[in-house]
C-alpha positions as CSV (number, residue, x, y, z in Angstrom):
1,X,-24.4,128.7,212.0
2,X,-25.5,131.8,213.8
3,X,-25.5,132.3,217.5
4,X,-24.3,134.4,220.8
5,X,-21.0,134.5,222.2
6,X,-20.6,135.3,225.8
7,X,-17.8,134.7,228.2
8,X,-17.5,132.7,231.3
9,X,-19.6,134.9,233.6
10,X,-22.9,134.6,230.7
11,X,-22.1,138.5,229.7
12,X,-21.4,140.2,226.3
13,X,-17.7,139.7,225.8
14,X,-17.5,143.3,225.0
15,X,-20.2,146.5,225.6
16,X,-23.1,145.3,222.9
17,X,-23.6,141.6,221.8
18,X,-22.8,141.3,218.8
19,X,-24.1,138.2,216.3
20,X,-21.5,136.2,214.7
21,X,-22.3,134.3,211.5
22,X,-19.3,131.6,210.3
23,X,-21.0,131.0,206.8
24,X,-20.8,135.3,206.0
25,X,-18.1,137.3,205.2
26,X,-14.7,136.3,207.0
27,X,-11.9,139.4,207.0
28,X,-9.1,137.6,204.8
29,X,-6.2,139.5,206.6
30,X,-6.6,140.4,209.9
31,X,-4.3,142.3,212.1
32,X,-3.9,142.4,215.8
33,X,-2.0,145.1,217.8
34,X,-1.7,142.8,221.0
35,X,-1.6,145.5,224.1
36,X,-2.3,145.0,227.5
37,X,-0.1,142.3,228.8
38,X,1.4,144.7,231.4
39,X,-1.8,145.9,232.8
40,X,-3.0,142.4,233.2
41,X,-0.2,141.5,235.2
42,X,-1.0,144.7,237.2
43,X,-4.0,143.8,237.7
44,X,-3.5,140.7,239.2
45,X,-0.3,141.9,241.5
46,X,2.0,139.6,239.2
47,X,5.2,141.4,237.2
48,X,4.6,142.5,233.9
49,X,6.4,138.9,232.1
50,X,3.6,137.1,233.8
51,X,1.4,139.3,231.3
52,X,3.8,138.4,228.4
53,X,4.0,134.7,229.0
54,X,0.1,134.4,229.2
55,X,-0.5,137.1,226.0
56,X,1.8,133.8,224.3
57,X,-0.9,131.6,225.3
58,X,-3.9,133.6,223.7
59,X,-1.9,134.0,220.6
60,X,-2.4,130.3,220.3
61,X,-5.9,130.1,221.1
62,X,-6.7,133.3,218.3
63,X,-4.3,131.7,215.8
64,X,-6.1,128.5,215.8
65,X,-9.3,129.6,216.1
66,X,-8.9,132.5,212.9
67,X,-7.3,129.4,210.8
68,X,-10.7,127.9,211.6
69,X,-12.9,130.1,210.4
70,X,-11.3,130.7,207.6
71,X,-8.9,133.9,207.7
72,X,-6.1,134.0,205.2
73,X,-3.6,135.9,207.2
74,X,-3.1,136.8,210.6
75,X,-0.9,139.4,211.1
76,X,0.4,139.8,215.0
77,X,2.4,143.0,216.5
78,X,4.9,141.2,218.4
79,X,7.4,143.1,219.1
80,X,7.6,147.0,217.4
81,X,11.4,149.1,216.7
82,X,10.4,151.4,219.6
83,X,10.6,148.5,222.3
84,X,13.7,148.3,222.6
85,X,13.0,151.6,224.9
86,X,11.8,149.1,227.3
87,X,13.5,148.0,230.6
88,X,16.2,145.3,229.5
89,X,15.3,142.3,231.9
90,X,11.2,143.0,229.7
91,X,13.2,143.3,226.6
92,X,14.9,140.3,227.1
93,X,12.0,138.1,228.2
94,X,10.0,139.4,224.9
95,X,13.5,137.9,223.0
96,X,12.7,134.6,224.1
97,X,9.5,134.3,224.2
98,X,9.4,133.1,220.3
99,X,12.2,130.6,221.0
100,X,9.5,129.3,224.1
101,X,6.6,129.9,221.9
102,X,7.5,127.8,218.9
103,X,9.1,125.2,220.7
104,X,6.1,124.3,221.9
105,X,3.6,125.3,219.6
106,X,5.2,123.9,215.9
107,X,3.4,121.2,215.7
108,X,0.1,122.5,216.2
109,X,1.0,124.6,213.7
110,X,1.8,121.6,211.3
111,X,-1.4,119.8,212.2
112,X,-3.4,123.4,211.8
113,X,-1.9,123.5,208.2
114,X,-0.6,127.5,209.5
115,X,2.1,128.8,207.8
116,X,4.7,131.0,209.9
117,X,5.7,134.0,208.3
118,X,8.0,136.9,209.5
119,X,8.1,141.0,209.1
120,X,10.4,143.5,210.3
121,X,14.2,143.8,210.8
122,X,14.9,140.6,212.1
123,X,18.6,140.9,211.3
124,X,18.5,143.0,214.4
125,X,17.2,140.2,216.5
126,X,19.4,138.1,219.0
127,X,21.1,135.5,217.7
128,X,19.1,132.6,219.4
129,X,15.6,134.4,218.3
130,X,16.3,135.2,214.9
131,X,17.4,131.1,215.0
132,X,14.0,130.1,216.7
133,X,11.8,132.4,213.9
134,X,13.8,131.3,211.1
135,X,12.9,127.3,212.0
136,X,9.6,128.0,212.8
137,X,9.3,129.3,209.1
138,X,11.2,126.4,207.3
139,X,8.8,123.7,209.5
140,X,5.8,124.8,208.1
141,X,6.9,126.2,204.8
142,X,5.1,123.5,203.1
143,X,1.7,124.3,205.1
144,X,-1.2,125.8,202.7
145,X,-3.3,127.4,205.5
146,X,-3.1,130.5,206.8
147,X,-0.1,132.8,207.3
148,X,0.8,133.3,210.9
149,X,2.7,136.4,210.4
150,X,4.5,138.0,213.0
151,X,5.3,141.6,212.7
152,X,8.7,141.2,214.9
153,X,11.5,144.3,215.2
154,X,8.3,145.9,213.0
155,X,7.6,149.5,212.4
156,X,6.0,150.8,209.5
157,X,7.6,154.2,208.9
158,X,10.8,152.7,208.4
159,X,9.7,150.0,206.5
160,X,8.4,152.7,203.9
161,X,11.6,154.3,204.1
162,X,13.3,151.3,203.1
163,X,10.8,150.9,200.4
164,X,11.6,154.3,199.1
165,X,15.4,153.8,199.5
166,X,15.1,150.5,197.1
167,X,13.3,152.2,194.6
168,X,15.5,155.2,194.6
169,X,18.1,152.7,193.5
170,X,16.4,151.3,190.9
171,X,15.9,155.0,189.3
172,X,19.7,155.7,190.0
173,X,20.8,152.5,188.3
174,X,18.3,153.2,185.4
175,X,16.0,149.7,186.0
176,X,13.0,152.2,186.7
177,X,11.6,155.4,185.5
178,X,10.3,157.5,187.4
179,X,6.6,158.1,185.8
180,X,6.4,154.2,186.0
181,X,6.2,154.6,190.0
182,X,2.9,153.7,191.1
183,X,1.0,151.8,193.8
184,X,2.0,148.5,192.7
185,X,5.8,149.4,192.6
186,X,5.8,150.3,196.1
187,X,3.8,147.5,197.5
188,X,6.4,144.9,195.8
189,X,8.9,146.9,198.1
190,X,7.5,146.4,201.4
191,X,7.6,143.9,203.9
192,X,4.6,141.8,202.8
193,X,4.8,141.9,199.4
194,X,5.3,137.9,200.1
195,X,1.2,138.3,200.8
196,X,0.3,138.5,197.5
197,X,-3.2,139.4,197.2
198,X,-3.8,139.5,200.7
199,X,-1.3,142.8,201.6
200,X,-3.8,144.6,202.6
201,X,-5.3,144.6,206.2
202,X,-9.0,144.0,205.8
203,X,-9.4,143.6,209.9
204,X,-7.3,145.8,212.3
205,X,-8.0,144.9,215.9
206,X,-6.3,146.5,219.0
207,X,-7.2,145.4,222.8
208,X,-6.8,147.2,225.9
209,X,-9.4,150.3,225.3
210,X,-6.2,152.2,223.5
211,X,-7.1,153.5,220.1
212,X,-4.0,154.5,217.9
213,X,-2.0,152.8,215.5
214,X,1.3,153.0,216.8
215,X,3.0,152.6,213.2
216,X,1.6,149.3,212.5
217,X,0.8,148.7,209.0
218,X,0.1,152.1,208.3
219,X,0.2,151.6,204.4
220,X,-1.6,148.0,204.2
221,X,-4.4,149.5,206.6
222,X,-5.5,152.4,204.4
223,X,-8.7,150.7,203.9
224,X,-9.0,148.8,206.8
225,X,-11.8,148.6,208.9
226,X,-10.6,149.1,212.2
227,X,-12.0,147.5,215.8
228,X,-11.1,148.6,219.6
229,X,-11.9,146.5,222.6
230,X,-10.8,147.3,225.8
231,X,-10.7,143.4,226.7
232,X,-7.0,143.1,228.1
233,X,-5.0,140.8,225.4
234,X,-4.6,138.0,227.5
235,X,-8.4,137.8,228.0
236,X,-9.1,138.1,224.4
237,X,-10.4,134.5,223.8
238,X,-12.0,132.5,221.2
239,X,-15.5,134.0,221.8
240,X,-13.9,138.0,222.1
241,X,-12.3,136.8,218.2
242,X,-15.7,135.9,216.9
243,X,-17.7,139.1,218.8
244,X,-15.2,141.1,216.7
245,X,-15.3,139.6,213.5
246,X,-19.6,139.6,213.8
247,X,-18.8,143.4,213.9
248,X,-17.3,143.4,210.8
249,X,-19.9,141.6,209.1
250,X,-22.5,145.1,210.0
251,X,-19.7,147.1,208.0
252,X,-20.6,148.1,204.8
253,X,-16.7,148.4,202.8
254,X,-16.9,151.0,200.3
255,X,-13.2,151.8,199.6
256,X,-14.0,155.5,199.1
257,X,-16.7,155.1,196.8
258,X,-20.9,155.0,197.6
């Protein structure tokens, strides 16, 4: 089915309309660096955790919508190592909102057939987050859907440097040799090696008009095509998802060759 999305006020959710076809080609992982909560909040004269609390709610609305259509994984920056740098009463509020978000939103998950996944050093996490992700996985560890995975206490540079540290071992304790290091090797050392065929980012989004990376996925989104939207993350709705993914489907994906 092809048509036009526009939001509430009948204009282009973004600069040029964009047609969005569900029966083409569907990104199988798609990741989202979720920025401009804060601003929102701003915006509206409300402190920044109003702009976090309703970010949580437009996480819902993608995730369901994504599993619709017919993505694979959805990978979400929740929460990166540099964060912490943030004021502690925003730090704390970000700490709970998983506890608040899967409380609530479990068995939507169950009913969506969603699986919840986690990446980054969550061993780092408060006690009573850490508690909330790890029961949100084993509820829907029997799902079949798509992978809801959160990228939480996440940054990429140090997760390669943890992948380089394990396979150091492995030369030093004589399990690998070194010629035998290749691609593959790495990749079954990261953090989403549990993502099988699916690692890499096909899909990386980031609201808010900024246009960096900010060490998100930096080895799965070598090939990645890559999509910026200045559409604050808590307005990023439904119709904002499929304006995005009908600009995928005018990318030609040549992986370096013709």
């Amino acid at each position: 089915m092809k048509h036009f999305f526009r939001n509430k006020k009948n204009k282009p959710t973004d600069t040029t309309e964009i047609l969005f076809n569900e029966a083409e080609k569907i990104p199988h992982h798609i990741a989202i660096i979720m920025d401009g909560n804060g601003r929102w909040a701003q915006k509206k004269f409300l402190p920044r955790i109003a702009g976090h609390k309703e970010g949580m709610n437009t996480v819902k609305k993608i995730t369901k919508r994504a599993s619709q259509i017919g993505v694979k994984v959805l990978t979400l920056y929740a929460f990166s190592t540099e964060n912490w740098k943030r004021p502690d009463t925003e730090v704390s509020f970000l700490m709970q909102l998983p506890v608040d978000f899967f409380d609530t939103f479990v068995p939507d998950l169950i009913k969506e057939n969603v699986k919840v996944q986690v990446i980054g050093f969550t061993d780092q996490l408060p006690l009573h987050t850490k508690k909330a992700v790890e029961q949100a996985i084993e509820d829907t560890k029997n799902n079949t859907g798509m992978i809801l995975n959160f990228a939480l206490n996440y940054g990429s540079r140090s997760e390669m440097l943890e992948a380089t540290k394990q396979i150091a071992e492995q030369v030093k304790a004589g399990e690998l040799a070194v010629e035998d290091i290749n691609e593959v090797v790495f990749e079954q050392q990261l953090m989403t090696t549990t993502l099988g065929e699916y690692q890499d980012v096909d899909y990386m989004i980031r609201t808010s008009g900024e246009e960096r990376i900010s060490n998100f996925l930096l080895w799965q989104n070598a090939y990645s095509e890559f999509y910026f939207t200045k559409i604050l993350w808590p307005d990023f709705d439904e119709a904002a998802l499929e304006q995005a993914i009908g600009v995928y489907q005018t990318r030609h994906r040549r992986f370096g060759g013709i």
